[in-house]
C-alpha positions as CSV (number, residue, x, y, z in Angstrom):
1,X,38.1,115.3,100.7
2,X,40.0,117.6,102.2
3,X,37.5,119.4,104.3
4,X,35.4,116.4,105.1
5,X,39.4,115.6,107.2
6,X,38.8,119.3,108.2
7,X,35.9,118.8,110.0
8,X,36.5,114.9,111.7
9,X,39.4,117.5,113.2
10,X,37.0,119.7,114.4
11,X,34.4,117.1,115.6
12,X,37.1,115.3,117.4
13,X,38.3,118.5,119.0
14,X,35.1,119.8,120.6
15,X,34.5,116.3,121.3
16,X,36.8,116.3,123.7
17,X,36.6,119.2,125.1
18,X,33.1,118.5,126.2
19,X,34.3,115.4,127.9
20,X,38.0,116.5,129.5
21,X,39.5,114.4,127.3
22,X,43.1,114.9,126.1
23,X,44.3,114.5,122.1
24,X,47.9,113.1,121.1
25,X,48.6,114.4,117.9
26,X,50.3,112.2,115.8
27,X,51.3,111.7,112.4
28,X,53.7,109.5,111.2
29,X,54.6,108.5,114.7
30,X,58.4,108.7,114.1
31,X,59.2,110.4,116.9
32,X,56.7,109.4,119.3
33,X,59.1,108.6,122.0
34,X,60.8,112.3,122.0
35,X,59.0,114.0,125.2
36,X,57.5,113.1,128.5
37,X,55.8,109.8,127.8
38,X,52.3,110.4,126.5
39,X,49.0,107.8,126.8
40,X,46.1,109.9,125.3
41,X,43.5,109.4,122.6
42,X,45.3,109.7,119.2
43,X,44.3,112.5,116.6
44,X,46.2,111.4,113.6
45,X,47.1,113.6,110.5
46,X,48.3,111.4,108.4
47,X,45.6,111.2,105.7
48,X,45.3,115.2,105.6
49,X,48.6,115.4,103.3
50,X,49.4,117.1,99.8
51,X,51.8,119.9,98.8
52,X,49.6,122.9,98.2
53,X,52.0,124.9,96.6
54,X,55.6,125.6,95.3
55,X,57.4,128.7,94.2
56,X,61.2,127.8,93.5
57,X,61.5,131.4,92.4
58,X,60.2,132.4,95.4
59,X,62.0,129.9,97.5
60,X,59.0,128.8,99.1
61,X,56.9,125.6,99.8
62,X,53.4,125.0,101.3
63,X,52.1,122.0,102.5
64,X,49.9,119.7,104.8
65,X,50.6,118.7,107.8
66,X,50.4,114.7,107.2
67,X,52.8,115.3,103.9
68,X,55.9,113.1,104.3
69,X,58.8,115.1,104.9
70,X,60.7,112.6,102.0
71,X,58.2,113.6,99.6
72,X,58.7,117.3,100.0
73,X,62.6,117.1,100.6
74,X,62.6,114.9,96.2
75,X,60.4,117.8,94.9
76,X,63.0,120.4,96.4
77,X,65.9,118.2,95.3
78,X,64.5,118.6,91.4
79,X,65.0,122.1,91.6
80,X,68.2,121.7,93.2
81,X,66.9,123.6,96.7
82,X,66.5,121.9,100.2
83,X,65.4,122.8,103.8
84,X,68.6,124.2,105.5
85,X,68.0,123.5,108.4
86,X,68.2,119.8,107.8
87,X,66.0,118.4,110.0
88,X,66.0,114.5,111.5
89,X,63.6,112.1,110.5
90,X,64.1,109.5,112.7
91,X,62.0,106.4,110.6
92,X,60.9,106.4,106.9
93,X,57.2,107.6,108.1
94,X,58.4,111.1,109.3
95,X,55.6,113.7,108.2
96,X,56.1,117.5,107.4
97,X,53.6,118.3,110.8
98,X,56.0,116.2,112.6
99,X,59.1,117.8,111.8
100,X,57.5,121.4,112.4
101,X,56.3,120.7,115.7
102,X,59.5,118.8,116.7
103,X,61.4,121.4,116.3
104,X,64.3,119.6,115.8
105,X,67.1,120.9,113.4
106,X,70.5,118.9,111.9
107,X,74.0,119.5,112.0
108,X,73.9,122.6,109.9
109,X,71.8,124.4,112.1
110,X,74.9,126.5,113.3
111,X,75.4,127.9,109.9
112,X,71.9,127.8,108.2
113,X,69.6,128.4,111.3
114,X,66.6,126.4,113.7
115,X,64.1,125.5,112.0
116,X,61.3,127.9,113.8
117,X,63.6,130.7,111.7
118,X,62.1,129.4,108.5
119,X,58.8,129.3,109.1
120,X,56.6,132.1,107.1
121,X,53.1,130.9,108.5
122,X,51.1,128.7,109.4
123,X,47.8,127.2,109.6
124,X,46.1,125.6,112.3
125,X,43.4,124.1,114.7
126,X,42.8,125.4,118.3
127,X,41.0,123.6,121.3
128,X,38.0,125.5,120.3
129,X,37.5,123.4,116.6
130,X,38.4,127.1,115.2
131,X,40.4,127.3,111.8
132,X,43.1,129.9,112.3
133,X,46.0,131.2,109.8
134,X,49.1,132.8,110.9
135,X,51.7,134.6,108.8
136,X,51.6,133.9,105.1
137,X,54.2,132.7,102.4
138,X,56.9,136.2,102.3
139,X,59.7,136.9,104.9
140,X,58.0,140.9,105.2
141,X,54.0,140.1,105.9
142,X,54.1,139.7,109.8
143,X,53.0,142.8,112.0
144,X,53.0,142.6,115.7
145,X,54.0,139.3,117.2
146,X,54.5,136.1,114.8
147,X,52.4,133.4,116.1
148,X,53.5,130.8,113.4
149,X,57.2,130.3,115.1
150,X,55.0,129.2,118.4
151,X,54.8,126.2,116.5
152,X,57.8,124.7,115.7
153,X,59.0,122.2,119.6
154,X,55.7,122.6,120.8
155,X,55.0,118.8,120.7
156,X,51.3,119.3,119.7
157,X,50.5,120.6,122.8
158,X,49.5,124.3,121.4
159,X,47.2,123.6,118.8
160,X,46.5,121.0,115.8
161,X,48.8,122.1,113.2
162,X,47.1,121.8,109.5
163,X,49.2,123.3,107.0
164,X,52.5,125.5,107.0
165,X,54.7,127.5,104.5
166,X,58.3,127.3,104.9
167,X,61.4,128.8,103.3
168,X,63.9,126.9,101.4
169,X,67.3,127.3,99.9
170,X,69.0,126.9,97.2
171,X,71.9,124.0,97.7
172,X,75.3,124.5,97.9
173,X,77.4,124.5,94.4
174,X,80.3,123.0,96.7
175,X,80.9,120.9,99.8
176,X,83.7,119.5,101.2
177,X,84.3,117.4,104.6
178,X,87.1,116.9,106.4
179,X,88.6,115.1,109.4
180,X,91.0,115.1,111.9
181,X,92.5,113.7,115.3
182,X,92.2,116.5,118.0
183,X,91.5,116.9,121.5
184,X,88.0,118.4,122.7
185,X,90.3,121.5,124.1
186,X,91.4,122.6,121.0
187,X,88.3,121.3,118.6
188,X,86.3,124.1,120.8
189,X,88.7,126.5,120.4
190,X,90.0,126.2,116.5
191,X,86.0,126.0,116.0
192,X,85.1,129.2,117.5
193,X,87.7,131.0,116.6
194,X,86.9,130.2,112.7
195,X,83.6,130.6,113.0
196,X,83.9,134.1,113.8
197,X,86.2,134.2,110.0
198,X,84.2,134.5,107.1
199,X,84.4,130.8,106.1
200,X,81.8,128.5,104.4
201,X,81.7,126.3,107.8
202,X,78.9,124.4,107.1
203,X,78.7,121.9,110.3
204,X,80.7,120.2,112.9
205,X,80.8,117.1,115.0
206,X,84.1,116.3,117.5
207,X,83.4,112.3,118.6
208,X,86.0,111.4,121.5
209,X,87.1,111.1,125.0
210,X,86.8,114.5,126.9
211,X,90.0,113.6,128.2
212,X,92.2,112.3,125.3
213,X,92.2,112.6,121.6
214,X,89.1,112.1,119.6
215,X,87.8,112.8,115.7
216,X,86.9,116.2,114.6
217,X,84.7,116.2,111.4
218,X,84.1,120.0,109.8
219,X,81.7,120.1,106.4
220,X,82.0,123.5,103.9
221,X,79.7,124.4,101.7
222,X,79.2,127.3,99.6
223,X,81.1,128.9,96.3
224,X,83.3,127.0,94.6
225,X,86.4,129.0,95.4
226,X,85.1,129.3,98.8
227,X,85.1,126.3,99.9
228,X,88.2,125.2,98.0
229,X,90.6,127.7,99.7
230,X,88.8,126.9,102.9
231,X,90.0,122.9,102.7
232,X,93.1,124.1,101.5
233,X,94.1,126.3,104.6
234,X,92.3,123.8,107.0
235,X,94.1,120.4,105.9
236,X,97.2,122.6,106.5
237,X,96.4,123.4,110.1
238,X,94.8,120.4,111.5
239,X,96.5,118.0,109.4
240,X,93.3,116.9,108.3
241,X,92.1,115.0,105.4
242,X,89.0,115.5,102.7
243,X,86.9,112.4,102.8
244,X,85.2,111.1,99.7
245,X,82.1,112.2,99.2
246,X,80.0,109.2,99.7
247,X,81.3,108.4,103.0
248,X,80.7,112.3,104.3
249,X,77.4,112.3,102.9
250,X,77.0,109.0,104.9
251,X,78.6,110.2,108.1
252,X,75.7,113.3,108.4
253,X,73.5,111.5,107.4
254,X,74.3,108.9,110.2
255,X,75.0,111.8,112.4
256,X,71.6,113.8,111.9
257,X,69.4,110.4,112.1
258,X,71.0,108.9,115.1
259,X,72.2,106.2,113.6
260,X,76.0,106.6,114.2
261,X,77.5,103.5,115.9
262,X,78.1,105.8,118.9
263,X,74.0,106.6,119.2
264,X,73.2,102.6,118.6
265,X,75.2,101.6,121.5
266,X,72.9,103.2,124.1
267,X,72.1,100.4,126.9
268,X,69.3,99.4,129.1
269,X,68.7,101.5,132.5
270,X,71.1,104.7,130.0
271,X,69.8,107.6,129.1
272,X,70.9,110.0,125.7
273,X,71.2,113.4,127.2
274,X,71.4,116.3,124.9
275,X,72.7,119.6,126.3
276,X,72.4,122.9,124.6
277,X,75.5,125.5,125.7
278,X,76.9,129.0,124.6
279,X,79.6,129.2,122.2
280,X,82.2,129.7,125.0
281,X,81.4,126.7,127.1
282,X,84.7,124.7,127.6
283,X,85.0,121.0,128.0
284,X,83.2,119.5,131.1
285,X,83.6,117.1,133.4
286,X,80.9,114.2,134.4
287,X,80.1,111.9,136.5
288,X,82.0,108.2,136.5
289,X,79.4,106.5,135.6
290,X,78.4,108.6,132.0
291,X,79.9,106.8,128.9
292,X,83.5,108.5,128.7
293,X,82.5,109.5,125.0
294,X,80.6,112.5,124.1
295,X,79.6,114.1,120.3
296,X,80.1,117.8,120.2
297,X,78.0,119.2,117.4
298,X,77.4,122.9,116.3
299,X,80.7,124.0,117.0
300,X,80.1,123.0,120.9
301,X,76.7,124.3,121.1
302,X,75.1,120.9,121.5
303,X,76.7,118.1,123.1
304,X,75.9,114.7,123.2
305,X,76.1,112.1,126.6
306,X,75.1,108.7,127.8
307,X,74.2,108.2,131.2
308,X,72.0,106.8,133.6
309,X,68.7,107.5,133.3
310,X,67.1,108.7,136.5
311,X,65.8,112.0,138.3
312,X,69.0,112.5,140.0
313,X,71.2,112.1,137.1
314,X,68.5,114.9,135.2
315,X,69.0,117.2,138.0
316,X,72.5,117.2,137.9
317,X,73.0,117.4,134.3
318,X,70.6,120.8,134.7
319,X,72.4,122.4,137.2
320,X,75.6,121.6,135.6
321,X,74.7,123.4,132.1
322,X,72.9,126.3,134.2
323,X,75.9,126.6,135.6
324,X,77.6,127.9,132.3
325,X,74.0,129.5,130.6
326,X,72.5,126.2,129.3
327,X,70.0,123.5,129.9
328,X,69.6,119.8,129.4
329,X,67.3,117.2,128.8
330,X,66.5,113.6,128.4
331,X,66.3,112.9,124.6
332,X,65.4,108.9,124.4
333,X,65.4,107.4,127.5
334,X,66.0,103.5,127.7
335,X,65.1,102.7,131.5
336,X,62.5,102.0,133.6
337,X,62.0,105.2,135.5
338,X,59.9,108.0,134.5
339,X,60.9,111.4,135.0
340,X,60.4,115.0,133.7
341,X,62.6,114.9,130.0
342,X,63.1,118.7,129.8
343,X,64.5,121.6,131.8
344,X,61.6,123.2,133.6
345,X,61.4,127.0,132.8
346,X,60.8,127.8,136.4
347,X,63.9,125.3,137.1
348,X,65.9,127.5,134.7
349,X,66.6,131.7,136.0
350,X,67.3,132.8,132.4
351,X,63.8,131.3,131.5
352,X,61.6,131.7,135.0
353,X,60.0,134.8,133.7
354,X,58.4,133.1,131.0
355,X,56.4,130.4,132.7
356,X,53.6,133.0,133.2
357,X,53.1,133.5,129.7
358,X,53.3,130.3,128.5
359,X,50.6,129.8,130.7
360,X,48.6,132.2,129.1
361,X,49.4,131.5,125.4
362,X,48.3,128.0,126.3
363,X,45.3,129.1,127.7
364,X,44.6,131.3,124.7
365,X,45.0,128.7,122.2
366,X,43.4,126.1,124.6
367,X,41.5,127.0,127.0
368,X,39.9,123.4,128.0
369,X,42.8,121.6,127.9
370,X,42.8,119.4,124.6
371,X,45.6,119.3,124.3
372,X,48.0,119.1,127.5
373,X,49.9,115.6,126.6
374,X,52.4,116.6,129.2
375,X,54.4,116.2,126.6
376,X,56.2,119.2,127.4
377,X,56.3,120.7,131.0
């Protein structure tokens, strides 16, 4: 069964090659609307699904690209293990494929990692119809550059991804959450400073007013003793409380899905921008018309906004995280007006350098253009 799906792939592939036509890869299409709008002919993986293999010892799992991610996350959960980097499923049809190409990781991705650091290999299809592996299924089996991490945020426009092998981790024996009334000011600066201690600081989110008070929300998780004398010194200096457990599992989850009430009250003709800064990056100022509340996640890394959603607004949202070494993009966009979702490398000085070589690894994987969605600039 498995290689008669194989080769529809492959027919579908050359296919369109021969005839300048451009695939959409798609499998559970949960996350459909992330990226520059795409209108192509769908390739869809959902039917070529199955875990192929599992080595809890090993802390390892293999699987098909078209595997629901909630099917893989229960048989990790039996075995008390989980993928770290907690990644957002945005709708109950989210597929393992999806979530690799995404790229997208949760709110412990400032302690565990991004999800392209978990990725041992990979297998996959290029705009040629040819079956390639990459990598293999052990941290120490990669010589010379490690093609399988091109993968992860490339939006399906590199290559048809068919199976990958990803490392998981064990979960924690403790967690704790707590929250607090601070300003942004001092979130960012109490945050940095401790995450520079040798603390279990698991994940942070800071929900307020750049300009007033607003709720700072810190998750622990590690030992036991750990994460108790963590709490311990932490109520003491914020003041803070420990939430029951229910309610903090509830608020990541919330948090990591989108589905906090903040997130839900995005209007027409608003955009959600999400900007990714340095660690040092201090509050900033926007303009009047952006929704006076912001989420601060990863310790400040990655900041949350709602604004207008319109070229203008993108370009000076850009220039504003250039300004301090980051970049910005459009992440769901609720108006009318189409306009490029991501910071251009060439836009970007820290990044210019590699336009020409994405160029060419594009090229390499696909030379007649099967896949060039537009997806991603």
């Amino acid at each position: 069964m498995s290689e008669a799906i194989l080769n529809q792939f492959r027919e579908q592939i050359i296919d369109a090659g021969k005839q300048n036509k451009v695939l959409s890869i798609e499998g559970g299409a949960s996350k459909s609307w992330f990226g520059n709008p795409s209108h192509c002919q769908t390739l869809s993986t959902k039917e070529y699904q199955g875990i192929l293999d599992y080595q809890p010892e090993e802390l390892v799992i293999t699987a098909c690209a078209g595997t629901p991610i909630t099917e893989i996350e229960a048989l990790l959960a039996q075995k008390d293990q989980m993928l770290a980097f907690e990644p957002p499923h945005f709708g109950d049809r989210a597929t393992f494929g999806g979530v690799i190409a995404a790229g997208l990781a949760g709110p412990a991705r400032i302690s565990a990692g991004n999800l392209r650091d978990f990725v041992l290999g990979t297998r996959i299809m290029d705009g040629r119809g040819e079956d390639l592996s990459f990598g293999g299924k052990v941290m120490k089996n990669v010589a010379g550059y490690d093609v399988s991490r091109l993968l992860p945020g490339s939006l399906g426009t590199l290559a048809l991804l068919l199976e990958a092998s990803v490392k998981v981790l064990p979960k924690p024996a403790a967690t704790a959450s707590l929250r607090c009334s601070i300003s942004q000011e001092r979130a960012l600066r109490i945050l940095n400073d401790w995450a520079g201690q040798p603390l279990p600081l698991n994940a942070s989110a800071w929900i307020g007013s750049a300009t007033g008070e607003g709720q700072l929300t810190i998750r622990l998780a590690g030992a036991n003793a750990a994460v108790g004398s963590a709490s311990k010194m932490m109520v003491e200096a914020l003041q803070a409380q420990i939430l029951d457990p229910l309610e903090a599992n509830a608020f990541w989850k919330d948090l990591r899905e989108q589905k906090h009430v903040w997130f839900t009250g995005l209007t027409s003709g608003q955009a959600l921008w999400r900007l990714s800064l340095p660690a040092n990056c201090p509050s900033l100022t926007f303009p009047s018309e952006f929704n006076p509340m912001t989420i601060l996640e990863w310790h400040g890394q990655q900041r949350w906004v709602q604004g207008p959603a319109n070229p203008t607004i993108a370009d000076t949202l850009m220039k504003l995280c250039q300004q301090y070494g980051g970049h910005a993009s459009c992440f769901r966009n609720n108006g009318n007006e189409q306009f490029q979702r991501f910071t251009r490398l060439q836009s970007n000085p820290l990044t210019a350098g590699l336009e020409s070589v994405q160029k060419r690894l594009r090229h390499s994987f696909d030379p007649f253009g099967v896949f060039t969605t537009g997806r991603l600039p």
